[in-house]
C-alpha positions as CSV (number, residue, x, y, z in Angstrom):
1,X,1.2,-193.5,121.3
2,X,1.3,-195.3,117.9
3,X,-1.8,-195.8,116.4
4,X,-3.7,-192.1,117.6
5,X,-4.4,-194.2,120.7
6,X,-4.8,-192.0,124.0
7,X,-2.3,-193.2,127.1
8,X,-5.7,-193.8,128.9
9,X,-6.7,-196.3,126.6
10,X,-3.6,-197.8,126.1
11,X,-3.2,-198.2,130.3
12,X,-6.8,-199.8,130.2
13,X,-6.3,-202.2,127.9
14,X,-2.9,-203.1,129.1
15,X,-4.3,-203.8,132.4
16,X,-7.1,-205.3,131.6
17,X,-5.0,-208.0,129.6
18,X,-3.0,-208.5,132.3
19,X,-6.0,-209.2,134.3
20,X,-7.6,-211.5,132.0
21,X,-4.0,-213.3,131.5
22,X,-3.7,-213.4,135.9
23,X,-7.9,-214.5,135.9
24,X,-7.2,-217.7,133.1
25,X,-4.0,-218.9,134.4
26,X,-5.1,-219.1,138.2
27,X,-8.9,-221.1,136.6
28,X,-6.3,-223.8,134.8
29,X,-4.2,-223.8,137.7
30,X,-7.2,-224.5,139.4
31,X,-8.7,-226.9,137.2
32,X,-5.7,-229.2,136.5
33,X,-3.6,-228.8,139.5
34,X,-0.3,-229.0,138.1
35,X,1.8,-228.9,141.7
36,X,0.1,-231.1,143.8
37,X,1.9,-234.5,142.5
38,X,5.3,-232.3,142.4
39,X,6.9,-233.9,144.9
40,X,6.4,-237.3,144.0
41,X,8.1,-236.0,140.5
42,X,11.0,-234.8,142.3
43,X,11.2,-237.9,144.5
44,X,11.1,-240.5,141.0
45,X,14.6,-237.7,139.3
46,X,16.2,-237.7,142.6
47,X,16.0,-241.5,142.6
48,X,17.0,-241.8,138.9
49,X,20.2,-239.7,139.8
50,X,21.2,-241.4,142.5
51,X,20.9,-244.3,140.3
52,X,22.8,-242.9,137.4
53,X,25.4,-242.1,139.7
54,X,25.8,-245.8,141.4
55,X,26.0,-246.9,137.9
56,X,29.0,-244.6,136.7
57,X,30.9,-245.8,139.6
């Protein structure tokens, strides 16, 4: 591996980032809720493109 670094080390830090990267993005997901007003979002751009398409005809 590049750096004199073992494959055993490389594995465990590689997971381990991975982990910490799975662990933050589920605590934001958790603390801001991004999804739960999705489908009033999608409700608001279907209405806009219905909309936009009564106006071009």
């Amino acid at each position: 591996m590049s750096g004199n670094i073992s494959i055993a080390a490389y594995v465990k830090f590689s997971l381990m980032a991975m982990a910490s990267m799975m662990l933050g993005s589920q605590l934001v997901h958790n603390r801001y809720k991004p999804l739960d007003d999705l489908e009033d979002y999608v409700e608001k751009e279907i209405e806009k493109l219905k909309a936009a398409k009564e106006l071009k005809e």
